[in-house]
DSSP file (Angstrom, degrees, kcal/mol; ACC not computed):
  #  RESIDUE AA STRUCTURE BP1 BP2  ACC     N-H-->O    O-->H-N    N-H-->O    O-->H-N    TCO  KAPPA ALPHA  PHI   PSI    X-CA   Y-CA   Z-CA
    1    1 A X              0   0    0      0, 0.0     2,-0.4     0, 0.0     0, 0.0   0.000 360.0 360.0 360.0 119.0  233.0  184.3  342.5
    2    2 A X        -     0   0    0      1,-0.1     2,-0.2     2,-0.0    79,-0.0  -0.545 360.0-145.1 -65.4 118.6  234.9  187.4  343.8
    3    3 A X     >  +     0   0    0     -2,-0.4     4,-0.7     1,-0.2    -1,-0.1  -0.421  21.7 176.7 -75.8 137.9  237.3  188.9  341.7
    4    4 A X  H  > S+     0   0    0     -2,-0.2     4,-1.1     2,-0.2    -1,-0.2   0.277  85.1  62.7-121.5  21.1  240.2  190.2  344.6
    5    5 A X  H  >>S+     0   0    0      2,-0.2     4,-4.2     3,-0.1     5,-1.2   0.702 108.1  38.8 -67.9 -64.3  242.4  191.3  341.6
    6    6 A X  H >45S+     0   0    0      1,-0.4     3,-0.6     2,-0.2    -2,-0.2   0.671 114.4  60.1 -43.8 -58.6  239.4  193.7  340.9
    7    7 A X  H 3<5S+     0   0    0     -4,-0.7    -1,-0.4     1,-0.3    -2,-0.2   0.683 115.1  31.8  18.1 -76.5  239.2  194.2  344.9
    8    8 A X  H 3<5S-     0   0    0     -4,-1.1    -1,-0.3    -3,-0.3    -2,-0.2   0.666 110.2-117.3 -75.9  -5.7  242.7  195.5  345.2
    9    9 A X  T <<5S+     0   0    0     -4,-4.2    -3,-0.2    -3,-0.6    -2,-0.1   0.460  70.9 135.7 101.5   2.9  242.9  197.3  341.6
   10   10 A X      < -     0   0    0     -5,-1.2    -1,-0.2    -6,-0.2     2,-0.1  -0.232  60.0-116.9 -76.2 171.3  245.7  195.0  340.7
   11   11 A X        -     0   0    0      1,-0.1     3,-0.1    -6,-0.1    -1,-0.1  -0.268  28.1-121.0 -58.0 164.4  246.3  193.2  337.4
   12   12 A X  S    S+     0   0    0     -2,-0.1    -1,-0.1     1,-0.1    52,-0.1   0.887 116.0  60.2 -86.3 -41.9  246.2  189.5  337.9
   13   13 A X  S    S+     0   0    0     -3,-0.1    -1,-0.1     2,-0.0    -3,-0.0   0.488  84.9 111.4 -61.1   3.1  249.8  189.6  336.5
   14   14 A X        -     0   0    0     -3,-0.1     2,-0.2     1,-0.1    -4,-0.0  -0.175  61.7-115.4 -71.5-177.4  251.1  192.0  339.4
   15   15 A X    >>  -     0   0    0      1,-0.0     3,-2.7     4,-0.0     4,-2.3  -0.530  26.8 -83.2-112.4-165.1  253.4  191.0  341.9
   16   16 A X  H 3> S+     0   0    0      1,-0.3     4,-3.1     2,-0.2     5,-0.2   0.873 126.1  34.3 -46.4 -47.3  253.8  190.4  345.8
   17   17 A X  H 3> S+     0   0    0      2,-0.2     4,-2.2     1,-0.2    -1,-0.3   0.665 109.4  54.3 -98.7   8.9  254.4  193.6  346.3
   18   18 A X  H <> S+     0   0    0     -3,-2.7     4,-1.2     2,-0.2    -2,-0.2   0.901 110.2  56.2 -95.7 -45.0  252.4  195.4  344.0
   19   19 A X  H >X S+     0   0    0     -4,-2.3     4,-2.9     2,-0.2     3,-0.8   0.936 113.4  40.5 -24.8 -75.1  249.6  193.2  345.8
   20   20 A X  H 3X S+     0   0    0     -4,-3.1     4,-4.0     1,-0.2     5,-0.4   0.958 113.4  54.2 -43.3 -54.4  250.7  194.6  349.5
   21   21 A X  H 3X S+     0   0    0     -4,-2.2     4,-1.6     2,-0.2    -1,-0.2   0.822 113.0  39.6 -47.4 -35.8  251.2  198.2  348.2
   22   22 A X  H <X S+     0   0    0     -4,-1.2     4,-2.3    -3,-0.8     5,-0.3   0.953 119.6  53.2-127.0 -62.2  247.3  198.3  346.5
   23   23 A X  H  X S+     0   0    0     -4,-2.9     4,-1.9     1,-0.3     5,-0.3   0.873 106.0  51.0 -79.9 -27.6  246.2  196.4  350.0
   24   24 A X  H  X S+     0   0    0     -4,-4.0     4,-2.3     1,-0.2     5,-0.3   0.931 111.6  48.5 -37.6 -53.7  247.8  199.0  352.2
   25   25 A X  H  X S+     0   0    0     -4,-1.6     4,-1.6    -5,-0.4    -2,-0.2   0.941 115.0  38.6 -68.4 -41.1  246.2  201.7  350.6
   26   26 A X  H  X S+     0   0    0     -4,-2.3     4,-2.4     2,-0.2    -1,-0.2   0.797 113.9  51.1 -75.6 -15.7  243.0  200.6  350.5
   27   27 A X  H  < S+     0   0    0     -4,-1.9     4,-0.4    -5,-0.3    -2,-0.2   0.935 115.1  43.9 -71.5 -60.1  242.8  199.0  353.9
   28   28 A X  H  < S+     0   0    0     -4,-2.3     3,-0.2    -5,-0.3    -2,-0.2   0.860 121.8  47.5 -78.9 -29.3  244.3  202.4  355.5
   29   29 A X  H  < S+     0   0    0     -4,-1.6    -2,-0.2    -5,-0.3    -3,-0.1   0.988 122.5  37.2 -43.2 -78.7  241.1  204.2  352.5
   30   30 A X  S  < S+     0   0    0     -4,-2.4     2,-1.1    10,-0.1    14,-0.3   0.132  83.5 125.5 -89.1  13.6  238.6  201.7  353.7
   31   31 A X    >   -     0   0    0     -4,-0.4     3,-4.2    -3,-0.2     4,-0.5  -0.607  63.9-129.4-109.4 131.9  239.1  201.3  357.4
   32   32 A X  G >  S+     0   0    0     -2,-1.1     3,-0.8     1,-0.3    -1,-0.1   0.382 107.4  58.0 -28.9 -60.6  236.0  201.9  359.5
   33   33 A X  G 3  S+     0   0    0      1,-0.2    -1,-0.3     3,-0.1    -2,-0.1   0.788 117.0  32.3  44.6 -87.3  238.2  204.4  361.8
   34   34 A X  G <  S+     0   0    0     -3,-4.2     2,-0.5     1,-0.2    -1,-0.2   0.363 116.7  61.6 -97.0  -8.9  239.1  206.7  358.9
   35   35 A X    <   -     0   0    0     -3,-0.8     6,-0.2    -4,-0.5    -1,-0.2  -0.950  48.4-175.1-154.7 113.4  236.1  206.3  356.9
   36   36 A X        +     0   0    0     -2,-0.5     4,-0.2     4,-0.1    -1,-0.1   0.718  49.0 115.9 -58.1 -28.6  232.5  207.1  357.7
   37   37 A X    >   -     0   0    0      1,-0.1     3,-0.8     2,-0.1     4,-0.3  -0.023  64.3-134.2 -53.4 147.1  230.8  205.8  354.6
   38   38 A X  T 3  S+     0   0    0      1,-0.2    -1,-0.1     2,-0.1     4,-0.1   0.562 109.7  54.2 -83.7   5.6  228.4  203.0  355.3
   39   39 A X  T 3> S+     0   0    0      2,-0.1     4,-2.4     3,-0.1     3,-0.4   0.549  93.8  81.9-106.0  -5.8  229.5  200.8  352.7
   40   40 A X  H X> S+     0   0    0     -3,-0.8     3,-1.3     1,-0.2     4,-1.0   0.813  91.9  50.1 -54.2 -77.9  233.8  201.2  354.3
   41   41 A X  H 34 S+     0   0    0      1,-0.3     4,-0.4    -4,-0.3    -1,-0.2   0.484 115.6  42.9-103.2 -15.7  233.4  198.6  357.1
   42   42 A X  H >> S+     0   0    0     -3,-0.4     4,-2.1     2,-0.2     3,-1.4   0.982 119.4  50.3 -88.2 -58.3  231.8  195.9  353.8
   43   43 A X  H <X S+     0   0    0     -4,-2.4     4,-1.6    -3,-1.3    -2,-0.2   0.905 108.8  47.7 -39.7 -60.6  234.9  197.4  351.5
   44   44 A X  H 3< S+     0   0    0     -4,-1.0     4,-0.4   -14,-0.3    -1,-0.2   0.652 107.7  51.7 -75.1   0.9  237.6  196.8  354.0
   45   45 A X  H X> S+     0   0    0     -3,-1.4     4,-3.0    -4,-0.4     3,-1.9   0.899 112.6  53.6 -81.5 -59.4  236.5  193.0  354.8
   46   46 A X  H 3< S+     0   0    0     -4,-2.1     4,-0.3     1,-0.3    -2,-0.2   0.646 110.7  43.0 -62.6 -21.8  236.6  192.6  350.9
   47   47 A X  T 3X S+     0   0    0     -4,-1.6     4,-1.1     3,-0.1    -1,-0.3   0.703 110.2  56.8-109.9   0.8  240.0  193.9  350.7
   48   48 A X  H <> S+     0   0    0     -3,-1.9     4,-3.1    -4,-0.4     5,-0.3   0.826 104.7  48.3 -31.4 -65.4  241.3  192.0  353.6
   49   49 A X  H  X S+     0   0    0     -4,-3.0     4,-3.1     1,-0.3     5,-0.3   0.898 109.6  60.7 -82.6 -16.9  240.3  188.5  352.3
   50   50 A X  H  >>S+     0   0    0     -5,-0.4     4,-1.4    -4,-0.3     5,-0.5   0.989 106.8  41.1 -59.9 -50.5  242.0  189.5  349.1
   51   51 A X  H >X5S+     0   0    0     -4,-1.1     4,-5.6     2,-0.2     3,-1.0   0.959 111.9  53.5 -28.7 -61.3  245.0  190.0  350.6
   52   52 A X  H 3X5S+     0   0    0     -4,-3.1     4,-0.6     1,-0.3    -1,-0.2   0.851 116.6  38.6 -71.6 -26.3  244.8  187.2  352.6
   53   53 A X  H 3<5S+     0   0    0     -4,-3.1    -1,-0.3    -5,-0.3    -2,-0.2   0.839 124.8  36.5 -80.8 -18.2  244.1  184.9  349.5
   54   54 A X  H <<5S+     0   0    0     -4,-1.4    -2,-0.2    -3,-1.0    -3,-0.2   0.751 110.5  63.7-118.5 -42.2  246.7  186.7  346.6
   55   55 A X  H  <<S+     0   0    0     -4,-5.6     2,-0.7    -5,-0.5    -3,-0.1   0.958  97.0  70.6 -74.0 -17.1  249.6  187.5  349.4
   56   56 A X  S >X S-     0   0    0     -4,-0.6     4,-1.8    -5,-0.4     3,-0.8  -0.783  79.2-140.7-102.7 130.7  250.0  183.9  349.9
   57   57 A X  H 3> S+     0   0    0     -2,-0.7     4,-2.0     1,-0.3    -1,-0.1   0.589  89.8  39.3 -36.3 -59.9  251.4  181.7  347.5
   58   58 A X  H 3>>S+     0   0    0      1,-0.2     4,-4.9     2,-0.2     5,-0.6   0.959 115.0  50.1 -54.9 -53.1  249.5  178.4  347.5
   59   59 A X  H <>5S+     0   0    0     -3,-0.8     4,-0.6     1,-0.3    -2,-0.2   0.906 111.2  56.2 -66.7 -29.0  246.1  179.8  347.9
   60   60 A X  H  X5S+     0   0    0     -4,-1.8     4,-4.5     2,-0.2    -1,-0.3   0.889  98.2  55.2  -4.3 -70.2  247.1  182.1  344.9
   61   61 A X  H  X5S+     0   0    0     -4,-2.0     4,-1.3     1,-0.3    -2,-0.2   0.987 117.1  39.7 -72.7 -48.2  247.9  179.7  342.7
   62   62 A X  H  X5S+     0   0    0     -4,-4.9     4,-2.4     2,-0.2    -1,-0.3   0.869 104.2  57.9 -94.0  18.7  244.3  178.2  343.2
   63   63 A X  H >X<S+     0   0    0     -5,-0.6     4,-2.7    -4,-0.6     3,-1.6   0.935 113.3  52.0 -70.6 -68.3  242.1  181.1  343.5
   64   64 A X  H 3X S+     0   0    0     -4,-4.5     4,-1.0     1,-0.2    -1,-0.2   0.518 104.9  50.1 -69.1  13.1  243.7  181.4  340.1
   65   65 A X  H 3X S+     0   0    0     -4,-1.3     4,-0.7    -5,-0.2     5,-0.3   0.660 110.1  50.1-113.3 -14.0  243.0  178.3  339.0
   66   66 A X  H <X S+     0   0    0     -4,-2.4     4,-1.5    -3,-1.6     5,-0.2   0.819 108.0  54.3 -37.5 -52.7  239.4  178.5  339.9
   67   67 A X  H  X S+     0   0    0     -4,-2.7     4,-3.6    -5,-0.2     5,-0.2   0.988 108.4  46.1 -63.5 -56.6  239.3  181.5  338.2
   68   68 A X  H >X S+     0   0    0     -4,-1.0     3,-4.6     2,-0.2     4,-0.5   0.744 113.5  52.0 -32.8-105.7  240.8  179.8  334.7
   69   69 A X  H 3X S+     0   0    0     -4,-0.7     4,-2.8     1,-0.4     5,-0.4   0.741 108.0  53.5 -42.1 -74.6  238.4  176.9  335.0
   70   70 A X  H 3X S+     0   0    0     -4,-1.5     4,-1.9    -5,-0.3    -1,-0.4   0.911 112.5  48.4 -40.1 -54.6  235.0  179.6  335.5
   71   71 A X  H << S+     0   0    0     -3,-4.6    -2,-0.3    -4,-3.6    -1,-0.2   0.982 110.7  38.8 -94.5 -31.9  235.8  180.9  332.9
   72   72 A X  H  < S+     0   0    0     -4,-0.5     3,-0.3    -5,-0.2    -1,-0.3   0.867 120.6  53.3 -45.1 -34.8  236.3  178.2  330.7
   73   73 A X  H  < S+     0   0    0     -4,-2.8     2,-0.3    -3,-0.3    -2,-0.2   0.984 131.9   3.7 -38.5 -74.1  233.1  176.6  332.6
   74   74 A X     X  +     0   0    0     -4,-1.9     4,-2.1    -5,-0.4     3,-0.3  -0.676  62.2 171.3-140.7  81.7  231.0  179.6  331.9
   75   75 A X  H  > S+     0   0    0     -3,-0.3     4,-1.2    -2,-0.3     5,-0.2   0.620  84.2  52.4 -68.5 -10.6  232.3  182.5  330.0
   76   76 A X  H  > S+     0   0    0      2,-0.2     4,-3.7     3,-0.2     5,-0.3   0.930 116.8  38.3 -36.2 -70.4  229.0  184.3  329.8
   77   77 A X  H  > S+     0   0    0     -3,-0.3     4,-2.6     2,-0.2     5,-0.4   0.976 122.4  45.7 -47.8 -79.2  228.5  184.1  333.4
   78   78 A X  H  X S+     0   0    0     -4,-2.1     4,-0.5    -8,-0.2    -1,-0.2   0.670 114.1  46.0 -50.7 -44.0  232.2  184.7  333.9
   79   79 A X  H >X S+     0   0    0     -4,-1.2     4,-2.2     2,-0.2     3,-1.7   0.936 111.5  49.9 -78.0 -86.5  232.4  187.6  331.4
   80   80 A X  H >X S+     0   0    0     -4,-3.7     4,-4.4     1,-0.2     3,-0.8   0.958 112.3  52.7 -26.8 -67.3  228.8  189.6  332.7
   81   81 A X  H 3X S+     0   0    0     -4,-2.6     4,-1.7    -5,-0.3     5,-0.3   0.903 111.7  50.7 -44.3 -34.0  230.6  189.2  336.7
   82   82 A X  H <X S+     0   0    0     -3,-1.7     4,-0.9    -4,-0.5    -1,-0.2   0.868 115.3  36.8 -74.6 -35.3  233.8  190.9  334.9
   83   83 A X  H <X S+     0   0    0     -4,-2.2     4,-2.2    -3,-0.8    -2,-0.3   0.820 111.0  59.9 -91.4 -27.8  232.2  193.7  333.5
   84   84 A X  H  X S+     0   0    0     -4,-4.4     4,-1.8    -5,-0.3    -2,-0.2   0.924 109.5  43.2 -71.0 -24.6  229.7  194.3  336.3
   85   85 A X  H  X S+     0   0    0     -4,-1.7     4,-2.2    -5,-0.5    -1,-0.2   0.926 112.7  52.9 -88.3 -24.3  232.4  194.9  338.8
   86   86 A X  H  < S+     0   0    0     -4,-0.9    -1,-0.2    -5,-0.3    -2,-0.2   0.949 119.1  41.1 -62.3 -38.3  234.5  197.1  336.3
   87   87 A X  H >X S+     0   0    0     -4,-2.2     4,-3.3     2,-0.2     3,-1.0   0.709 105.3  53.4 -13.0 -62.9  231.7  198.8  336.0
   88   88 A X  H 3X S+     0   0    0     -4,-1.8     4,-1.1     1,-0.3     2,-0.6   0.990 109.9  58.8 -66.6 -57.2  230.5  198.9  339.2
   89   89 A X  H 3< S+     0   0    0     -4,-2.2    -1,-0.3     1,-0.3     4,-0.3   0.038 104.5  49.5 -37.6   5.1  234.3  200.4  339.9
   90   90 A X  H <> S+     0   0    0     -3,-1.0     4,-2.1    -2,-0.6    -1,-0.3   0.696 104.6  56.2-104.2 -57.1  233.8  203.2  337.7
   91   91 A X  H  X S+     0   0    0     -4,-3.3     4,-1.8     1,-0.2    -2,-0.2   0.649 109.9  43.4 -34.1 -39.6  230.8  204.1  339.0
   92   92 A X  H  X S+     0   0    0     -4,-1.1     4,-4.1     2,-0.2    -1,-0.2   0.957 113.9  53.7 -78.6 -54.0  232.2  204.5  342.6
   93   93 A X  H  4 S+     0   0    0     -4,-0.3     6,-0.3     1,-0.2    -2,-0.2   0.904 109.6  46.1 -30.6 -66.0  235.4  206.4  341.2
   94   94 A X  H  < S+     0   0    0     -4,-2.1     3,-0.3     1,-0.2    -1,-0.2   0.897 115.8  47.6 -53.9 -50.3  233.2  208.8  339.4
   95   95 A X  H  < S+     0   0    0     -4,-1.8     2,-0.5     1,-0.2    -1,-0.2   0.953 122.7  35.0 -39.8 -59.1  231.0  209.2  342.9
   96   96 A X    ><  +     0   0    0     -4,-4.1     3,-1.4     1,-0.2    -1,-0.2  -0.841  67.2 171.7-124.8 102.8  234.1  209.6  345.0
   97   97 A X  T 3  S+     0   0    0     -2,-0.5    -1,-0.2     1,-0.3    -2,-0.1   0.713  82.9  70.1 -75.3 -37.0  237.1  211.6  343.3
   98   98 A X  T 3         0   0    0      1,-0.3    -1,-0.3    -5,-0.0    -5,-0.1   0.462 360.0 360.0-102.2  -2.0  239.1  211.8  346.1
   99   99 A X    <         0   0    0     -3,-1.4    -1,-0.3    -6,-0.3    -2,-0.1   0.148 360.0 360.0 -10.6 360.0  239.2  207.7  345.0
């Protein structure tokens, strides 16, 4: 499951607009246009469908109730996926400062 907190950089707890601000900036970071890297065009689909699921209301409320229920399912599972992408997200910071 794909975290799209982690995807825009938010909290789960942010709000509507803290959600738009974090996807403006990375969408105008990551878009194929403004950025060469071969991994932008894969980054800015991924912060797209985050948007598109966390700026609206309904689909919100069940992404995050998927999310509850994985982890209650399988917090192992659920737990590894959490840390590999924070992870993974450090890694790239530390690769690209201007991040």
């Amino acid at each position: 499951m794909t975290d799209f907190y982690s995807a825009l950089g938010v909290p789960g707890s942010a709000s509507t607009a803290d959600i738009k601000t974090a996807f403006r900036r990375l969408a105008a970071h990551y878009h194929p246009d403004r950025n060469a890297s071969p991994d932008a065009p894969a980054r800015f689909r991924a912060v797209q469908e985050a948007y598109e699921v966390l700026s609206d209301d309904d689909k919100r409320q069940a992404y995050d109730d998927n999310r509850r229920r994985n982890l209650l399912d399988s917090p192992a599972d659920t737990a590894r996926e959490i840390w590999h992408n924070y992870f993974s997200q450090l890694l790239q910071a530390a690769n690209n400062p201007s991040h």
